[in-house]
Each structure stands twice: as structure tokens, then as C-alpha cells.
C-alpha positions in Angstrom: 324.1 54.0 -103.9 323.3 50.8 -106.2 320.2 50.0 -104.0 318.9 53.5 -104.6 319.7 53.3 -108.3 317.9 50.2 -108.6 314.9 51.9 -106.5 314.5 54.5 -108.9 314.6 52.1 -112.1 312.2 50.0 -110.5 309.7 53.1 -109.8 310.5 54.4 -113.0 309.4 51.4 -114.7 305.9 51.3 -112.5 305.1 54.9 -113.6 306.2 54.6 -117.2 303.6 51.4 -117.4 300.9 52.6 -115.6 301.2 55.6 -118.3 301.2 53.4 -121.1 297.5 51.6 -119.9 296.0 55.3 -119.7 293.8 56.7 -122.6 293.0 60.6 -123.0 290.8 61.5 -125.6 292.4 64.4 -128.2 288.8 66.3 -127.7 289.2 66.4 -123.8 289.9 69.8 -123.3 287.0 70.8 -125.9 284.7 68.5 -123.9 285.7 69.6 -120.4 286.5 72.8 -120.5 283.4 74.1 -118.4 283.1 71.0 -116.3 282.6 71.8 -112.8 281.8 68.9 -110.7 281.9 65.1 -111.6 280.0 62.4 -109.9 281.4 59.0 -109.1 278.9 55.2 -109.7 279.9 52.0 -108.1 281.6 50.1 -109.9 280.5 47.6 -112.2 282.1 44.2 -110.6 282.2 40.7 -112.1 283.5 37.9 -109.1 284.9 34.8 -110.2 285.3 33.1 -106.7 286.3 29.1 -106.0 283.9 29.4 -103.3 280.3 27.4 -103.7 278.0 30.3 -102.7 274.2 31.2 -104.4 274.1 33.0 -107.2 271.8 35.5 -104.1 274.9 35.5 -102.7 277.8 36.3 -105.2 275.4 39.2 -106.7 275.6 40.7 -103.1 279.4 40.4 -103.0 279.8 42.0 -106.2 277.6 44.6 -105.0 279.6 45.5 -102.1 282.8 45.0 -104.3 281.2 48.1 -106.2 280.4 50.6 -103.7 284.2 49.9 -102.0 285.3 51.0 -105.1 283.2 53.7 -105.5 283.9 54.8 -101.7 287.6 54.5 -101.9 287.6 56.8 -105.3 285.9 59.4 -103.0 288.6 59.2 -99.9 291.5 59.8 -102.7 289.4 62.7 -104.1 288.5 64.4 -100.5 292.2 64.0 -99.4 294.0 65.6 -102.5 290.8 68.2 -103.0 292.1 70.2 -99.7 295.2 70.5 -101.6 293.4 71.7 -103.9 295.2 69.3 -106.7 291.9 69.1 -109.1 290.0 71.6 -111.2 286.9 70.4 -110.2 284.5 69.3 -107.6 283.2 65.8 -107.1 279.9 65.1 -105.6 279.5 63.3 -102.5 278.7 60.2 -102.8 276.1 59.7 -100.2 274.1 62.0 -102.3 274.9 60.2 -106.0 273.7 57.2 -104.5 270.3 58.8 -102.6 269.8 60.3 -106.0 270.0 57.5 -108.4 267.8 56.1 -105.6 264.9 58.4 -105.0 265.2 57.8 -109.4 264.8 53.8 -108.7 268.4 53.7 -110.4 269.9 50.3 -108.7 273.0 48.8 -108.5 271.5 45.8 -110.5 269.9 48.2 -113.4 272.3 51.1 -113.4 274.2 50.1 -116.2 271.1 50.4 -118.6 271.0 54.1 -118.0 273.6 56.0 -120.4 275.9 58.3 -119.5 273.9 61.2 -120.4 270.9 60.3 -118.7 272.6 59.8 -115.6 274.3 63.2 -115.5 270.9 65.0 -115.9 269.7 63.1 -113.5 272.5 63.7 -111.5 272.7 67.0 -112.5 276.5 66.8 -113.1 278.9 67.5 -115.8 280.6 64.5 -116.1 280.7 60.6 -114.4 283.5 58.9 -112.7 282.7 54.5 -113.3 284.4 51.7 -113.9 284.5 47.6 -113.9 286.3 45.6 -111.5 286.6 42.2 -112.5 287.8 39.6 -109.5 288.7 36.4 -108.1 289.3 37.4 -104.6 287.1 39.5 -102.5 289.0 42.9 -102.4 287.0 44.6 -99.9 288.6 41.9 -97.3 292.1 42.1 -98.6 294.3 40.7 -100.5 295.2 37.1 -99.6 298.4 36.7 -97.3 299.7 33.7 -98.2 303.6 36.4 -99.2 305.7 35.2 -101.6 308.7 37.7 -102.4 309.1 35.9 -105.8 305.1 36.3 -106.6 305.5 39.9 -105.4 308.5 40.9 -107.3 307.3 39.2 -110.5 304.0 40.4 -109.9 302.4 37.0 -110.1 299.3 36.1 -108.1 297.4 37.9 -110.7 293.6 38.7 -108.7 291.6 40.6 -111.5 291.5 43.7 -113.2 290.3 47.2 -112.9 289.5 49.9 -115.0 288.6 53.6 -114.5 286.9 55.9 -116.9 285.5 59.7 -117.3 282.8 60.7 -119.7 281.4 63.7 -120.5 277.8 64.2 -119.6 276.6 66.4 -122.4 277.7 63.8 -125.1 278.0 60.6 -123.9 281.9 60.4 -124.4 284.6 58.6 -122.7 287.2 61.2 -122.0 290.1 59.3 -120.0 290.4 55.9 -119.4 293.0 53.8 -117.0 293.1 50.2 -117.1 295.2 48.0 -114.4 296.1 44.0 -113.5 295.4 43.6 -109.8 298.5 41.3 -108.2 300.1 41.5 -104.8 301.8 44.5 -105.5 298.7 46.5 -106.1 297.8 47.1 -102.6 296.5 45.2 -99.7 292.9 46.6 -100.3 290.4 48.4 -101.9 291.4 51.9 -100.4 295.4 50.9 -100.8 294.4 49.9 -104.5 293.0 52.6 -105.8 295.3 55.1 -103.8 298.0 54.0 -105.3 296.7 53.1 -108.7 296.1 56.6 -109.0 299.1 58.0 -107.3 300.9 56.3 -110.6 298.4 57.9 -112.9 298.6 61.1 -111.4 301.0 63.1 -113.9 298.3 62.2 -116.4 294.9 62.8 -114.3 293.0 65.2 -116.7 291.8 67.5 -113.5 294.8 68.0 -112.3 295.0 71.8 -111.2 298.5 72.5 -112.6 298.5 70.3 -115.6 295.1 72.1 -116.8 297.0 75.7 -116.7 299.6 74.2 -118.7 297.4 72.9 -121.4 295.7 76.4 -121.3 299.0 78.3 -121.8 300.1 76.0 -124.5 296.7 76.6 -126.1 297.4 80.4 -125.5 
């Protein structure tokens, strides 16, 4: 019975601070009320590796730090949209990316587009990004070198990520969740970001029930 009471605290505590490093903007529901499908970029990544690699090189890791992101993002969306869990649709991805392509939009220039341009060129309501900033290379794991004390402290700290929406008509960041990447974040870039947002889902924006709450209270 103790060990389950500690459980809980513990999981409590993980919840209650993921909540507290998410930002909703008071206009969301004003902003989003007619969105219907959102599109998700690679991530924006920044590597800070001890290796002694080209400057060719670390720009290609980065990269393919990005699109892991952006791919995992996708996974976590298609399994919880047959449970029909969000309010809207997100595009696939293989198409964001053949878009922005065929448009000469590159991972290496995408950030000089703004948020509006990209959603009329993507012809969506709304875009999923986000910067990843690292020491380690994610997409391979994180190291396994275990130390109970590092993982119950949460030491070993390997970067940060951070996830935002913005609406596509006006440019505006709409929701925003920001998280310290440690041993206890996952063992990769798919475990990351599914349970990163597995903590933030009682406050994900899109979520189907949470929406018809909002309306009623609205009502």
C-alpha cells in the first residue's frame, strides 16, 4: 500500500510539472474555433555534440534530428486520431514535406517563412513546430550508461524541447509546451515525444472532450 501511495505522489508530481511548463493563449478558442486540419514542420534542432565532426556533418544530424521529431509527432497523432481523441485532422506528413518542397521551402531556409505564409502554402489552418536543442543524438537513443540515482533525480540532463501551435490566419502562437530532456524522458525520439505528450494531454487544446467542455461553459 506505501509503494502505491508513493507511485501516485510521484506521478502526480510529473503531471502537475509538466502542466506548469505549458502555455495556452486566452484567445485560443477565438483563434481556433474553425480550425480543421493542422500541419506538423520538422523541428528546428540545435546539436551541441563532444564529437569532432564537419560543420557538413553536424548540419545533417540536426537535420535528421528534425524530421524524427516531426515523424514521431505524426505516430502519436495517427494512434490517438482512431480514437478519435482530437478535434482536428493533421496532415500527413509525407505531403507537408513534398509541399514545402515542390515550394523550394528547405529544412535549411524554412524558418525564414512565417507562420502565415507557410499555412497558405500549405493550405492549412494551423502549424505544429518546435526546437529541439541537444547534446546527444536522440534519434539513436539515449545513452545507456543507467544510473538509478541520475534517473530518479533526473540528472543526465541531454537538452531541451519545445512544442508550439499557431494559428495560420494571424501568425499567433496558441499553445506552447516546453520540456528538459534527462533519462527519464524516454529512451528515444518516439518514447520522448509519446510520453511528453501523454503528460500534457489533460491540457492538449484539440482534445475532443475538453473542446465540448469549453463550448458548454461558453454556452
Amino acid at each position: 500500500m506505501k509503494k502505491l501511495v508513493v507511485y501516485m505522489f510521484l506521478l502526480s508530481s510529473v503531471v502537475l510539472s509538466a502542466q506548469k511548463n505549458i502555455y495556452e493563449s486566452d484567445k485560443f478558442d477565438d483563434l481556433s474555433d474553425e480550425h480543421e486540419v493542422l500541419a506538423i514542420l520538422p523541428f528546428l534542432t540545435n546539436l551541441d555534440l563532444k564529437d569532432d565532426i564537419s560543420k557538413d556533418d553536424l548540419l545533417a544530424r540536426e537535420e535528421k534530428e528534425g524530421y524524427a521529431v516531426q515523424n514521431a509527432l505524426e505516430v502519436y497523432f495517427s494512434k490517438r486520431k482512431k480514437k478519435k481523441k482530437f478535434s482536428v485532422e493533421f496532415q500527413n506528413t509525407k505531403n507537408t514535406n513534398a509541399i514545402l518542397a515542390k515550394n523550394n521551402i528547405t529544412y535549411q531556409n524554412i524558418d525564414v517563412y512565417t507562420i502565415k505564409e507557410l499555412s497558405e502554402i500549405l493550405q492549412v489552418d494551423g502549424i505544429i513546430s518546435g526546437t529541439l536543442d541537444l547534446n546527444i543524438l536522440l534519434s539513436k537513443g539515449i545513452p545507456d550508461d543507467f544510473s538509478f540515482l541520475d534517473y530518479f533525480l533526473g540528472d543526465a540532463n541531454y537538452g531541451r524541447i519545445g512544442i508550439k501551435i499557431s494559428d495560420g490566419i494571424t501568425g499567433k502562437l496558441l499553445w506552447k509546451y516546453e520540456k528538459e530532456i534527462n533519462k527519464k524522458s524516454g529512451k528515444n525520439t518516439d518514447d520522448l515525444i509519446d510520453r511528453m505528450m501523454i503528460l500534457a494531454s489533460r491540457k492538449f487544446p484539440y482534445d475532443r472532450e475538453k473542446r465540448k467542455d469549453r463550448k458548454k461553459g461558453r454556452g
